[in-house]
N, C-alpha and C positions, 0 to 999 in steps of 0.2 A: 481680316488682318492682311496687311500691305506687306511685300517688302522694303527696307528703310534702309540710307546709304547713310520633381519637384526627388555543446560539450566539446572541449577538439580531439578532433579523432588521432590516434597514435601515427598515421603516416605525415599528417600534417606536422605533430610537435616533433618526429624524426628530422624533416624539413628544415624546421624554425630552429632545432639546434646548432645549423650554420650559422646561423644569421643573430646580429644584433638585433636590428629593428628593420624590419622590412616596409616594403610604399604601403601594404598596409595602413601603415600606422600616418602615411600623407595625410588623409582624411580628419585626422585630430589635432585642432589647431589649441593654441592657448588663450586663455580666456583674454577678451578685449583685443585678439587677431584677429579673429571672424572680419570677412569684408563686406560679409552684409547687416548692416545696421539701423536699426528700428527707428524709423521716422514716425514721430504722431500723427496721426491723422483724428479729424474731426468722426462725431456721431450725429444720425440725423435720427428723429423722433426721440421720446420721453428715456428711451434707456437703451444701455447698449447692448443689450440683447438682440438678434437678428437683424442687426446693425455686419452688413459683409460684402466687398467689396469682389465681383464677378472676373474683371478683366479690368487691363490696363493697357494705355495708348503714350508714348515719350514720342514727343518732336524735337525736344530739345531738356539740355538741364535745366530750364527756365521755363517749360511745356510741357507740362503731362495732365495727363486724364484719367480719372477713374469713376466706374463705374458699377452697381449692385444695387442692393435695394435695405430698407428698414422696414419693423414693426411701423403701421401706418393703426392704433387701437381708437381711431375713429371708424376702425371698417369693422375688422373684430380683433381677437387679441391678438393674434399672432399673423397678420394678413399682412406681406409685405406690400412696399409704394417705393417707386425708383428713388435711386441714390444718385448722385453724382458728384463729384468733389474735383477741384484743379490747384495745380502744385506750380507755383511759382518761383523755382528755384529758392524760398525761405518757407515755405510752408503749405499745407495745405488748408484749403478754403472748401465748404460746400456753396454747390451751384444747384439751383432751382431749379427742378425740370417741369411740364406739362402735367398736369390732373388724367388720371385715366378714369375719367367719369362713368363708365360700362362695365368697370373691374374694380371688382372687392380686392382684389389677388393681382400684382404686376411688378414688374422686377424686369431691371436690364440687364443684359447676359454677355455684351461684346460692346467695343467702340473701335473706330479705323479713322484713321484722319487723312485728307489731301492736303490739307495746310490747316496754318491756326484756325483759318476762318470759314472750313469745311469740315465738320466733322462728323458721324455718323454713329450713331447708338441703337443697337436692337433690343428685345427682349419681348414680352408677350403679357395677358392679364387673363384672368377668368374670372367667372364669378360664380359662389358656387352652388346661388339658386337656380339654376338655368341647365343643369343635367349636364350633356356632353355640349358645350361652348368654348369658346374662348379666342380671343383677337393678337392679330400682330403689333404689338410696339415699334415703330421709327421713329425716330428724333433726330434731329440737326440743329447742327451751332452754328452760328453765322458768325459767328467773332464775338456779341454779345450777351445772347440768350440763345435757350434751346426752342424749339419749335417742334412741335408733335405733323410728322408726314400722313399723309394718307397712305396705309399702306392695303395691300390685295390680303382676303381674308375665306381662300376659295372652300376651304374645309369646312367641318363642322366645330371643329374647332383647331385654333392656329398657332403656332411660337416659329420666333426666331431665335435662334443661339448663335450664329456667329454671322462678322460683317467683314468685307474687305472692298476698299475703296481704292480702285484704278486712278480714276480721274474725278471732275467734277460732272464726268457727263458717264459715266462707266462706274458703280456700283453694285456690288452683287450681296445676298442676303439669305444665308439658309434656314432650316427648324426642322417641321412636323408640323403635317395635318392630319386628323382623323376625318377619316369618310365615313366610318360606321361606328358603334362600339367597339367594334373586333379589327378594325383595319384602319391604320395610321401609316402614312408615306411618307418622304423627304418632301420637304418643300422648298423650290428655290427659286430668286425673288430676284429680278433686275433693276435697278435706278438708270436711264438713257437723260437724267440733266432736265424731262420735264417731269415723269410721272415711271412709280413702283409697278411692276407688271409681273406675272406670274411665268418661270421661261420649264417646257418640258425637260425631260430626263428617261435613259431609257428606264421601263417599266421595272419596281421593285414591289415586291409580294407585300414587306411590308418592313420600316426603320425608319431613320431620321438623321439626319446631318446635323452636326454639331459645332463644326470648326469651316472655315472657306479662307483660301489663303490666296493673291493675285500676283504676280509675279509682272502679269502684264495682259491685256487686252485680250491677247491671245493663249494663256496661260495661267491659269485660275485651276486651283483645288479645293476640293469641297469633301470631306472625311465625317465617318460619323460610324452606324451599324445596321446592319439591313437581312432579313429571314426569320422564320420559324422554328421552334424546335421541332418540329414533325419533320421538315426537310432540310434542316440546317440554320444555322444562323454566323455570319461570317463579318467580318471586318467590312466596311464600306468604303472607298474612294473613288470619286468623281472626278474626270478632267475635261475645261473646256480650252477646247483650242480657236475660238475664235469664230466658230460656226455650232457646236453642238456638245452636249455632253455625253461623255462615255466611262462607262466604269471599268477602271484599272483593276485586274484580282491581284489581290496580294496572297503569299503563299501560306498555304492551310498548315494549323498544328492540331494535329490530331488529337479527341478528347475534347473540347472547349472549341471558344470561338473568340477572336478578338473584337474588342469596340475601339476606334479610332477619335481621341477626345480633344486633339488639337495637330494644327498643320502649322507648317512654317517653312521659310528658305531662302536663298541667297543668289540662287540658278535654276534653269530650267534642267539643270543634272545635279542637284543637288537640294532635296526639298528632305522636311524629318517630317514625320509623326508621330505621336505618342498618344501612349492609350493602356487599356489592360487586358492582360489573357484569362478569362474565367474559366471553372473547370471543375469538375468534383472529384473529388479525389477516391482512394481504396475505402474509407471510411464515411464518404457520402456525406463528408463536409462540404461545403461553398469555397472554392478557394479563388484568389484574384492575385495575379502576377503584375509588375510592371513590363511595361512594352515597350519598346523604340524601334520604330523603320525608316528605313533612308531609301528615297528615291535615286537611282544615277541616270536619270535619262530615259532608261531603256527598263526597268525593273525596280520592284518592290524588295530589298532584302529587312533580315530582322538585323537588329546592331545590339551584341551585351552592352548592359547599362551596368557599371559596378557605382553602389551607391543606395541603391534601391531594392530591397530583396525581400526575402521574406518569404511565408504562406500568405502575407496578406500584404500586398502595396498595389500602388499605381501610380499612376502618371496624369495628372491633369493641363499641363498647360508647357506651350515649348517657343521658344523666341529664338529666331536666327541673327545674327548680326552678320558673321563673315564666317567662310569657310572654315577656320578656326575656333570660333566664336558663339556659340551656340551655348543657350540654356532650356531647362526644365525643371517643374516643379511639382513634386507631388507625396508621397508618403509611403511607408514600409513599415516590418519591425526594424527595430533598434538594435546597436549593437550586442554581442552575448554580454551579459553584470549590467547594461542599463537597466534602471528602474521605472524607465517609459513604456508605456504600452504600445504604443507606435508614435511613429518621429516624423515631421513633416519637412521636406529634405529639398534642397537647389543641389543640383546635378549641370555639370560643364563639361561640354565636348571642346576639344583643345585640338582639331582636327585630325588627331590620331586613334583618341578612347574617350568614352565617357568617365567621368570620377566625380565621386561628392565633395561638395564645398561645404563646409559648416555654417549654420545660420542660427540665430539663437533659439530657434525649433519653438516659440510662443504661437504659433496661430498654422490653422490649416490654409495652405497656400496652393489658390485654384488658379492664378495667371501670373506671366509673365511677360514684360516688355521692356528696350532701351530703344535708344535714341544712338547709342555707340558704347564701344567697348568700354568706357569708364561711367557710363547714365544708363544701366539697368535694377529695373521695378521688379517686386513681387508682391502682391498682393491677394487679400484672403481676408479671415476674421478671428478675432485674437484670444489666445485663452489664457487666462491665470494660470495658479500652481493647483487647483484643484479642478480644474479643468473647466472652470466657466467662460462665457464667453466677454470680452473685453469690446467687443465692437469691433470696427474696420481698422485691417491692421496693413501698415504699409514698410515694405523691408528695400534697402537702398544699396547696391553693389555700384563701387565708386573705381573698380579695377584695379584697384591695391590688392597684391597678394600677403597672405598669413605671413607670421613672423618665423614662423620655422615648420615647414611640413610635415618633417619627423620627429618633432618633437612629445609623444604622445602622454608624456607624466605629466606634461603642461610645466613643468620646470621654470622659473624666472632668471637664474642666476647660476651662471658660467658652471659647466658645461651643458647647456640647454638638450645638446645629443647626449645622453651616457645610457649604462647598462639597464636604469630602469627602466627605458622604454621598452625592452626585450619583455621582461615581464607583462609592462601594460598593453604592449601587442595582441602577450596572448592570450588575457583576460577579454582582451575587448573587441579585438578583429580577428583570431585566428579562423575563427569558424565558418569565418565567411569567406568562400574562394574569392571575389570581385572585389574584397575591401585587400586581400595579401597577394593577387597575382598579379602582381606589375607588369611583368613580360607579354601578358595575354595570353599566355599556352592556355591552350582548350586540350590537350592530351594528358593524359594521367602520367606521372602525378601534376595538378595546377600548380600547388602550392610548391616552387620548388628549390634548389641553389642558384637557377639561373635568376630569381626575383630578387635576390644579396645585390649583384652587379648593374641590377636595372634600377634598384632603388639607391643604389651611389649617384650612378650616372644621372637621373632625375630628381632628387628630392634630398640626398645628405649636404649637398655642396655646397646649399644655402642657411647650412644651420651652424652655428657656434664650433 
């Protein structure tokens, strides 16, 4: 990826007896205000089953790209074969890629574009009579068709997961290789405009890089997760500055370790990543947090994401447009009375906090990309009401804001703010500090009278 110019406890309801309806209740838009709106997208092979779209690329309202992979049931039944589809400002169309002739098994996992008529595709194949195998996928558009590159395949077996394209002569390309059964590394890959070449990195025990984000020739990140549980295993960030790469530490939370699952940015002091905190808990469950880090230059800090929470969420996918501007996409539990299991969630940074935007929560949503503040993408694979899957699903934020923030009954008719939203407040957000602390206080109590005057000032002024 380029830079381009997811019960309430008694002191809380003491709290919420100030208050009508607290920012809270911002995150609950009415139904047909959601600004993200479900564009069809096409399915490739006999059915849309593992029909899913990995990542997505906007040049323009009239420019975008996506890319993932389908069922391919001439290899065997569930063996996917790359996907690619492009959005014409009226629709979306599938586009033909290259045969992976050596791979039963292959899927595209990132796209980056230099212009319409340069664009770069990763992902990898296996096959899975061949033991420990498997090769790198590149592809290129020239404007017409796609073209399968040569790419370096130094492992025993190889993948890319993300691409970010500088120039036509500067390309960079990360994944994994295994060297042994037991030992699998980063792998990262250069394009110099004739030929793919393999570039070092200092020495990791053992991880992989997932996301690479370029900012500029001299400024390139490459994020992913790297260690052992015997000695650790910690967040991974690579930075090249034009001569070599070096790993940044980001700061430890004790208990767990984070994986780093996408980069993005808009300055060389201001880059995000997102990812999740895993972790066992008292009860020696598996548990997974969402994550978000922000780079300023000089250090890695964490940033609260309100939006995303839970014992069980994460963060897959983060798109910068402008220092204000910034989205991500990924998944949580749901509010306290939903009847969802988990909710698949767009999160906006608005250059001061993170906060959830409502989206009609049908499909698990693994990337995000625009072209500018009113032409951002999210896309994933879509499921009905019984949870099956619907094939590639594509969600379109046009920068229109909801029709009333705090309006949380969903109300139609005059006065869209009244006293029931107090109620549905506290049925459906109190529980959750990051959905009711407007202010941002991090001291006890979060939830508190100072969020009454914060949620006037931000979010009532626009409602009825």
């Amino acid at each position: 990826m380029t830079m381009r110019t997811t019960s309430v406890s008694g002191k809380r309801l003491a709290a919420a007896g100030a208050l009508l309806c607290i920012a809270g209740v911002a995150h609950a838009q009415p139904e047909g205000s959601t600004p993200w709106m479900v564009v069809p997208s096409p399915n490739g092979g006999p059915q849309p089953l593992g029909n899913t779209l990995n990542a997505v690329e906007a040049l323009s309202p009239t420019d975008a790209w996506a890319v993932g992979f389908h069922y391919n049931p001439a290899h065997c039944e569930y063996c996917p074969t790359p996907l690619s589809m492009h959005w014409n400002g009226a629709a979306w169309s599938l586009v033909s890629t290259p045969a992976i002739p050596e791979a039963q098994k292959a899927q595209l996992d990132d796209i980056d574009a230099v212009s319409s008529t340069d664009i770069w595709a990763v992902g990898w194949g296996i096959n899975n009579n061949c033991g420990l195998c498997g090769w790198t996928v590149i592809q290129h558009w020239d404007g017409s068709s796609w073209t399968r590159a040569q790419s370096p395949n130094p492992g025993l077996a190889n993948a890319l997961y993300g691409v970010a394209a500088v120039s036509a002569t500067d390309v960079w390309a990360v994944g994994d290789q295994w060297l042994s059964f037991s030992a699998k590394v980063p792998l990262i890959v250069h394009y110099d405009g004739a030929a793919w070449t393999p570039v070092a990195y200092p020495p990791i025990e053992y991880g992989q890089l997932d996301s690479v984000f370029a900012l500029g020739a001299n400024d390139v990140w490459a994020v992913g997760v790297a260690g052992v549980i015997s000695t650790g295993i910690r967040g991974l960030a690579f930075h090249w500055d034009g001569a070599s790469w070096t790993e940044v530490p980001l700061p430890h939370e004790p208990g767990g370790y984070i994986w780093l699952r996408s980069i993005s940015g808009v300055a060389s002091n201001d880059v995000w990543a997102v990812g999740v905190y895993k972790y066992v808990n008292h009860n020696g469950h598996a548990i997974a947090s969402a994550r978000t880090w922000h780079w300023d230059g000089t250090s890695w800090s964490r940033v609260p994401q309100s939006g995303v929470g839970g014992h069980d969420s994460r963060m897959y996918g983060v798109h910068a447009i402008s220092s204000d501007d910034v989205w991500a996409v990924g998944g949580g539990d749901p509010p306290l009375g939903s009847n969802l299991a988990f909710e698949y969630q767009t999160v906006h940074w608005d250059g001061v906090r993170w906060s959830r935007v409502e989206n009609p929560n049908q499909a698990v949503l693994l990337a995000v990309g625009g072209s500018s503040r009113s032409d951002v993408w999210a896309v994933g694979w879509g499921m009905d009401s019984l949870g099956y899957s619907t094939g590639t699903h594509t969600l379109h934020h046009n920068g229109s804001p909801p029709l009333c923030y705090a309006n949380c009954d969903r109300s139609a008719t005059p006065p869209a703010l009244n006293v029931q939203d107090f109620s549905c407040f506290l049925a459906r957000f109190a529980a959750w500090d990051p959905y009711a602390n407007c202010d941002g206080s991090t001291e006890w109590p979060e939830f508190n009278v100072q969020d009454f005057s914060c949620f006037l000032t931000r979010y009532a002024a626009g409602c009825p």
